[in-house]
C-alpha positions as CSV (number, residue, x, y, z in Angstrom):
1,X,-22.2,2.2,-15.1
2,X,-22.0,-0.7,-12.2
3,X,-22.0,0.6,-8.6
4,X,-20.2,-1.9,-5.9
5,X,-20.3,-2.1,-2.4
6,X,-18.3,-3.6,0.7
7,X,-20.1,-3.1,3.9
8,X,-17.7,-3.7,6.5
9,X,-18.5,-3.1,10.7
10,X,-14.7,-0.2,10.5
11,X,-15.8,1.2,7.4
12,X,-17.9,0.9,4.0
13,X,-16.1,1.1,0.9
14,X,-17.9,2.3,-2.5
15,X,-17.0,2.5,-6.1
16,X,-18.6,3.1,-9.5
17,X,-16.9,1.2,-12.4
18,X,-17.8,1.6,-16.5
19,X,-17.4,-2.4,-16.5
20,X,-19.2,-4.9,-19.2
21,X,-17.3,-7.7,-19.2
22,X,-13.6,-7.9,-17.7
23,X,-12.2,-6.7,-14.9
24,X,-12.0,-3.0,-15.0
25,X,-10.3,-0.5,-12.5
26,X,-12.8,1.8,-10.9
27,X,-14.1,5.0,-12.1
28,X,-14.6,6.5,-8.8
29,X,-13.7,4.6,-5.0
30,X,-14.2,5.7,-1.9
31,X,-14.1,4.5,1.9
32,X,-16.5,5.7,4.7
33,X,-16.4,5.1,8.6
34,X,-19.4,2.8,8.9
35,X,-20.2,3.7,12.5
36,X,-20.4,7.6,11.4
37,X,-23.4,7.1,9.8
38,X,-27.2,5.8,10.7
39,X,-27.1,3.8,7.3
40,X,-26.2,2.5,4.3
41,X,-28.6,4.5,2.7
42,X,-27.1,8.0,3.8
43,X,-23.7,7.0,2.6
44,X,-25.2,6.2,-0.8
45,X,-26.9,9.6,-0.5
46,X,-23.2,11.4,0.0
47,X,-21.6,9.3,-2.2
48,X,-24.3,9.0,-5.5
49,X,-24.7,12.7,-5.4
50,X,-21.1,13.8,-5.1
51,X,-19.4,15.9,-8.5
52,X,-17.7,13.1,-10.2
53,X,-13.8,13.3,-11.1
54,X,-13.1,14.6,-15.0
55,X,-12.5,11.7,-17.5
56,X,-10.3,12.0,-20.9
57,X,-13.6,12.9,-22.7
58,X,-14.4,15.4,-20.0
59,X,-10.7,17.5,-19.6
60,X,-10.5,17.3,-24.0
61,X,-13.8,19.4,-23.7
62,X,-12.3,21.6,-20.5
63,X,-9.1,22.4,-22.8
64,X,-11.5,23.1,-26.0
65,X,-13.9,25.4,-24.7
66,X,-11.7,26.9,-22.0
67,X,-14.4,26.8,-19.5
68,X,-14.0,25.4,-15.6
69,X,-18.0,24.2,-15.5
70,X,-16.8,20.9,-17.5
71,X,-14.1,20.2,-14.9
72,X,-16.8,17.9,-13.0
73,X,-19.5,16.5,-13.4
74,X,-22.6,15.0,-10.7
75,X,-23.2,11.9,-10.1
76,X,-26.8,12.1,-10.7
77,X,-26.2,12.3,-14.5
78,X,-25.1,8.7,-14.5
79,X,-27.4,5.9,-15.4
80,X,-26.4,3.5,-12.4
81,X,-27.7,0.0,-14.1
82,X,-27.1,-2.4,-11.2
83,X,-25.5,-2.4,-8.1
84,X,-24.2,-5.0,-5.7
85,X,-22.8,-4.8,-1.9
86,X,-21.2,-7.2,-0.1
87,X,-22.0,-6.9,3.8
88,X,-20.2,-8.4,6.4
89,X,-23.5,-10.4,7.6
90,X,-26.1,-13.2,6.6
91,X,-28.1,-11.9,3.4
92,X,-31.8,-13.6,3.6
93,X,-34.0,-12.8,0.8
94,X,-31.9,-9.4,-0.4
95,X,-32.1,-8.7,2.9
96,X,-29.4,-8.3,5.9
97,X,-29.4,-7.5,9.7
98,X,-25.6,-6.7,9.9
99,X,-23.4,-8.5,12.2
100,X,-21.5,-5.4,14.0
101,X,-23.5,-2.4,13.0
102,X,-27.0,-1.7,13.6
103,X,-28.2,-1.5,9.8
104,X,-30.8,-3.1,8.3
105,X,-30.4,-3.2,4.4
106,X,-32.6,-4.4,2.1
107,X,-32.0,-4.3,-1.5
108,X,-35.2,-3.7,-2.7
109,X,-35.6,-0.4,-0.7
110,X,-32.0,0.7,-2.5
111,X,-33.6,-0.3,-5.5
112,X,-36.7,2.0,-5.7
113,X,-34.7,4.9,-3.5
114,X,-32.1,5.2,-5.8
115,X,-33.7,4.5,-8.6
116,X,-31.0,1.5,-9.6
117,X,-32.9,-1.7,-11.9
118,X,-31.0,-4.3,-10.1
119,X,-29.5,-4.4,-6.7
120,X,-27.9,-7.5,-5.5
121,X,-27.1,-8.3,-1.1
122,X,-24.0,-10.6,-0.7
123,X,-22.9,-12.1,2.2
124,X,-18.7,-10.1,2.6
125,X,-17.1,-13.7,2.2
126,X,-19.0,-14.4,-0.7
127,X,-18.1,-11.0,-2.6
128,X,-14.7,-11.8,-1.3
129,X,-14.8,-15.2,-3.1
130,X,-15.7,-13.8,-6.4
131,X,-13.3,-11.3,-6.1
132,X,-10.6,-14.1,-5.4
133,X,-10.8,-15.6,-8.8
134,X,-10.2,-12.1,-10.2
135,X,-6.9,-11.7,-8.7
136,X,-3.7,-11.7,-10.6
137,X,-0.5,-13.3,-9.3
138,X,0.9,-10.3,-8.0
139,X,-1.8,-9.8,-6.0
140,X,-1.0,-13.0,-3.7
141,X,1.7,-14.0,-1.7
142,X,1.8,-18.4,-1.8
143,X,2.3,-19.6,2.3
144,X,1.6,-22.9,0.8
145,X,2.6,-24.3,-3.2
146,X,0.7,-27.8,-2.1
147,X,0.3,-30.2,-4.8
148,X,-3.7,-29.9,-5.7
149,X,-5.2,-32.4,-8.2
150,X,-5.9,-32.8,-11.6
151,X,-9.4,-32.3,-11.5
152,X,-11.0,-29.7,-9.7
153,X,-12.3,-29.5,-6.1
154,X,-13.2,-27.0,-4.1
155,X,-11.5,-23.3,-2.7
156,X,-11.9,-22.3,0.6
157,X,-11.4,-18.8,2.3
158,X,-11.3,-17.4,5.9
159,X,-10.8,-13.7,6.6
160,X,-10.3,-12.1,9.5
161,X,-10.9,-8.2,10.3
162,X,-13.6,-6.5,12.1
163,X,-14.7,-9.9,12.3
164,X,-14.1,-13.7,10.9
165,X,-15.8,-14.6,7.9
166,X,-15.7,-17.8,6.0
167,X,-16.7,-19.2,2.7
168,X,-16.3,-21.9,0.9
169,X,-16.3,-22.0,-3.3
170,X,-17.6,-25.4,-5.2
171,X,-16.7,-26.6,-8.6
172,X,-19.7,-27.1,-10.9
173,X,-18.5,-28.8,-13.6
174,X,-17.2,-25.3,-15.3
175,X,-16.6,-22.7,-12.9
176,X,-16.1,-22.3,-9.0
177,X,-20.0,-21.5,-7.2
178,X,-19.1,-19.7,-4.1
179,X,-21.4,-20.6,-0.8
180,X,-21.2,-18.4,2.2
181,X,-21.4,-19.6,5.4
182,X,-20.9,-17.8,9.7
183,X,-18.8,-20.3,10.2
184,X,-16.6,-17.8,11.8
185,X,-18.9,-17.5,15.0
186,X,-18.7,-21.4,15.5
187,X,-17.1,-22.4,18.7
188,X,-13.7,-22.0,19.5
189,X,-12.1,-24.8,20.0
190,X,-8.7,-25.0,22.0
191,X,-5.4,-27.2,20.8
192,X,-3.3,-26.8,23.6
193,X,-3.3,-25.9,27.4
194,X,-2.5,-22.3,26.6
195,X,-5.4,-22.0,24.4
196,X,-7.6,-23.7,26.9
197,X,-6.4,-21.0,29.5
198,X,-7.1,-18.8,27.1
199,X,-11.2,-20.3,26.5
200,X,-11.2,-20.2,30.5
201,X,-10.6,-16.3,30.3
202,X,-12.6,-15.6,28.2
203,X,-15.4,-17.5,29.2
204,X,-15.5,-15.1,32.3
205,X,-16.5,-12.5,29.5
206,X,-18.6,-14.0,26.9
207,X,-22.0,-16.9,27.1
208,X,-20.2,-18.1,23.9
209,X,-16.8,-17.6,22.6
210,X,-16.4,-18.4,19.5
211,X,-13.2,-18.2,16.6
212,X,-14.5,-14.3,15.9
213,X,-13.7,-13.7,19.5
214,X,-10.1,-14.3,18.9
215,X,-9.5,-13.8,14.5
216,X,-10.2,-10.5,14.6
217,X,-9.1,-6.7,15.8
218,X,-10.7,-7.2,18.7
219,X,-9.4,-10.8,19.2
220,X,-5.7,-9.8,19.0
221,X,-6.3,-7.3,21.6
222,X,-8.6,-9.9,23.9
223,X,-5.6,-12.2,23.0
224,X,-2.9,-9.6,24.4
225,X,-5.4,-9.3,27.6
226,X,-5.5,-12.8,28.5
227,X,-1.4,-12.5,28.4
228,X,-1.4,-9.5,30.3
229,X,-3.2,-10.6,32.9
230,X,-2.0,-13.9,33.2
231,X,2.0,-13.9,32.2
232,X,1.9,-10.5,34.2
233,X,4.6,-9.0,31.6
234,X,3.6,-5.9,29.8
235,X,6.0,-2.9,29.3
236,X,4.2,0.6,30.5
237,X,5.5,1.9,27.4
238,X,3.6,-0.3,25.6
239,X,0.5,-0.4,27.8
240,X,0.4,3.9,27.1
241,X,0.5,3.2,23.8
242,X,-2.3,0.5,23.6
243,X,-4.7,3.2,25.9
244,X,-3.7,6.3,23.7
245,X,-4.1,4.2,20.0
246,X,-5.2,1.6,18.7
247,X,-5.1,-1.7,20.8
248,X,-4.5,-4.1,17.5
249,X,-2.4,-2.0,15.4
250,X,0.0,-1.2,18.7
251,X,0.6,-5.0,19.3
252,X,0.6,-6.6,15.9
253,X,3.5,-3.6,15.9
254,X,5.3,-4.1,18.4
255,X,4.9,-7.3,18.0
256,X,6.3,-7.6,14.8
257,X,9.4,-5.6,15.4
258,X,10.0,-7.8,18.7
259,X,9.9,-5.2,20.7
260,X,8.0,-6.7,23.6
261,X,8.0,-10.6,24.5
262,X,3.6,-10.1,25.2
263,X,3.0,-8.5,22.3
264,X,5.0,-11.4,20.2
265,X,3.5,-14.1,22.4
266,X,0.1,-12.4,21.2
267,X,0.6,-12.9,17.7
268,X,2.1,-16.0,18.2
269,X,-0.7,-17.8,19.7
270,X,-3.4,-15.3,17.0
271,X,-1.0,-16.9,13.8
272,X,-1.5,-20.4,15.4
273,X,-5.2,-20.2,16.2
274,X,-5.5,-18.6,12.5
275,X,-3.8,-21.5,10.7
276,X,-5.7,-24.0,12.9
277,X,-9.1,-22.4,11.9
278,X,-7.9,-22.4,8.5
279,X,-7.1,-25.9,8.6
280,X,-10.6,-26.6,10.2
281,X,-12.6,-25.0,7.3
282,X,-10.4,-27.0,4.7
283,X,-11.4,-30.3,5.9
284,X,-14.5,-29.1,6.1
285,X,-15.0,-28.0,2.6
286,X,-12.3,-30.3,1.5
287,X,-10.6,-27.7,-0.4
288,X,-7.9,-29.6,-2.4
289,X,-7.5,-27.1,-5.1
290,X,-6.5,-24.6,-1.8
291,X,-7.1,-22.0,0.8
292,X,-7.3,-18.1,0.1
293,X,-6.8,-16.0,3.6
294,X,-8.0,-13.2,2.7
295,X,-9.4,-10.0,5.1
296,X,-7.9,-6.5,6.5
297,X,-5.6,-8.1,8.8
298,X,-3.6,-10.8,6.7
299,X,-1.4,-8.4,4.7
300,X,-0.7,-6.7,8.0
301,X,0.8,-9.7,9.0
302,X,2.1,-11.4,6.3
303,X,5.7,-11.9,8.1
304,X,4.4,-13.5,10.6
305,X,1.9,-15.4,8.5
306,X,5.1,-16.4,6.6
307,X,7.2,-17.6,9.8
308,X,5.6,-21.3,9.5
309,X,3.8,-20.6,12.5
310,X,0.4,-20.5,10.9
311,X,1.3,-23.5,8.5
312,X,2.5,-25.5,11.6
313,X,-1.4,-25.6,12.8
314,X,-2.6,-25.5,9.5
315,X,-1.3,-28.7,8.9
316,X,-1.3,-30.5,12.9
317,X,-5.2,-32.1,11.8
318,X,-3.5,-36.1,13.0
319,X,-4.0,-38.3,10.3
320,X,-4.3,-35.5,7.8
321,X,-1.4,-33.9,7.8
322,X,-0.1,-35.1,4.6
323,X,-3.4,-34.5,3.0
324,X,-3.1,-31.0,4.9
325,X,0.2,-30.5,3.2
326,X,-0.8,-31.1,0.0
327,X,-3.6,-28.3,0.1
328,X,-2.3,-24.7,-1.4
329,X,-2.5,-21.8,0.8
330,X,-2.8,-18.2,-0.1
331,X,-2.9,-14.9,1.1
332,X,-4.7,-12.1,-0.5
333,X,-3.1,-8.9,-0.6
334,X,-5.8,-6.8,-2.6
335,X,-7.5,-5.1,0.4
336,X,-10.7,-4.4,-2.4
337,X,-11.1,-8.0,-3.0
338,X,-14.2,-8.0,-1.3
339,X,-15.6,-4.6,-3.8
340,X,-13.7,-6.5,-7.1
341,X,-16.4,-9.3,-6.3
342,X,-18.9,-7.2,-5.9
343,X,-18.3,-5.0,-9.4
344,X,-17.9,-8.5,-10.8
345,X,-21.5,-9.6,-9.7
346,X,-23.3,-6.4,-10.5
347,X,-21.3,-6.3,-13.9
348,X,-23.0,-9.5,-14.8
349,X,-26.3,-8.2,-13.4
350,X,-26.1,-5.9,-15.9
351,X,-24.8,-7.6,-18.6
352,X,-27.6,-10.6,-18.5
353,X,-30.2,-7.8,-18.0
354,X,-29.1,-5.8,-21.6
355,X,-29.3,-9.1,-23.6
């Protein structure tokens, strides 16, 4: 039995799998809100000693003997024989401060607490990557055929959500290596007069503003701000609804069913700084073999992602447009990608540690 991890700042996702070599659905998943708890050690604690859910082997027995007790069965029976948890934050020695929750993990201290032989830190981007070259057609909706080349390259992938993470995955020779980076809390850097309006007002709020500020939950809504308080045209319907829920989830909405210019102008300019990050990290990494946009808030938006608005600034890079062009772009619409890394990690793990 594997135990994975995704360790995000909204909420912490955990699963057990019974995987050994190919991708295998989970046993057991479930998702906790991070900022409910003190650390990621408590939710291990709820979750690792929690009854487990019956398996064939388990209701044949309940049927045979007639007897409820069999029904479940703890946790704490289960030889756990590696772990891994991707956390939305720099890992340093199997160790990370995390970027938007104040946790400290360290994988060693998981180790010996829980009693687990191998437990294995990931930066999010670079469980996310793994995950990625798990995922099954179906599982992707294609912004972008391109032409890529014969020979192999390199993959890159931005995700935005709580925050912006990045990552970039190199072919070896046989198989893609993936490298994580923070590019996502690089400078932002504005394409237009709008967006420099936009730097301006932001600037009255943050040292450093950077493309986190803006690709996120709470960039949308800093977006819709600057808007507001500029263009001077939001609805009071909407502006109740934004105060009594969810700023992001109000505007991408209304957004999305154009039911308020600010909130479209919002996305507008959030799908056009997207596709220009995007675009950034590409030449960058020089991803010929294609871009994977991955995160929480992609498949949200996937109309709008598909309106050639994110494209358009994918590809405006001068010179490089045509080599832009050529460059496939996807978006991931498994919201575990990030946990189907990490199973895939700590299934290895434990694999290489039974030879």
């Amino acid at each position: 039995m594997i135990l994975a991890g995704d360790i995000g700042g909204t909420k912490t996702n955990l699963a057990l799998y019974d995987w050994t070599i190919e991708r295998t659905e989970p046993i057991r998943l479930e998702s906790f809100p991070s900022a409910d708890y003190t650390s990621l050690e408590d939710i291990l604690q709820e979750f690792l000693h929690a009854p487990m859910p019956p398996t064939p082997a388990d209701e044949s027995a309940t049927i045979e003997s007639d007897t409820a007790d069999t029904d479940r069965r703890p946790t704490d029976t289960l030889q756990v024989s590696a772990a891994c948890f991707g956390i939305a934050g720099p890992v340093i020695d199997n160790r990370s401060q995390t970027t938007n929750l104040p946790w400290l993990i360290d994988g060693r201290h998981i180790a010996e607490q829980f009693t687990i032989p191998i437990v294995r830190l990931l930066n999010d981007l670079e469980a996310t990557a793994y995950g990625v070259l798990l995922l099954r057609p179906d599982e992707i909706e294609v912004l972008n055929p391109g032409v890529p080349p014969t020979q192999r390259q390199a993959l890159a992938l931005i995700a935005a959500g709580t925050g912006l993470g990045e990552a970039i995955l190199f072919w070896d020779g046989s198989s893609y290596r993936p490298m994580p980076s923070e590019g996502g809390h690089a400078d932002f850097a504005p394409n237009n007069d709008n967006e420099i309006e936009l730097l301006r007002y932001l600037r009255g709020q943050y040292l450093h503003v950077s493309y986190e500020r803006l690709l996120s939950g709470p960039g949308l809504h800093a977006i819709y701000e600057y808007l507001r308080d500029t263009k001077k045209n939001e609805p009071t319907w909407l502006a109740e609804k934004i105060k009594a829920g969810h700023p992001p989830a109000e505007i991408a909405e209304a957004g999305l069913k154009g039911q308020a210019e600010i909130a479209k102008q919002a996305l507008d300019l959030f799908a056009s700084i997207y596709g220009a990050e995007a675009g950034n990290l590409a030449l960058k990494a020089l991803s010929l073999d294609g871009v994977y946009v991955a995160g929480g808030i992609a498949p949200k938006l996937i109309k709008k992602l598909q309106d050639g608005t994110f494209m358009k600034a994918f590809t405006n890079k001068g010179r490089y447009k045509r080599l832009m062009s050529n460059m496939p772009v996807k978006v991931v619409m498994n919201q575990h990608t990030a946990l189907l890394g990490a199973a895939s990690v700590a299934a290895a793990l434990s694999h290489a540690s039974a030879r």
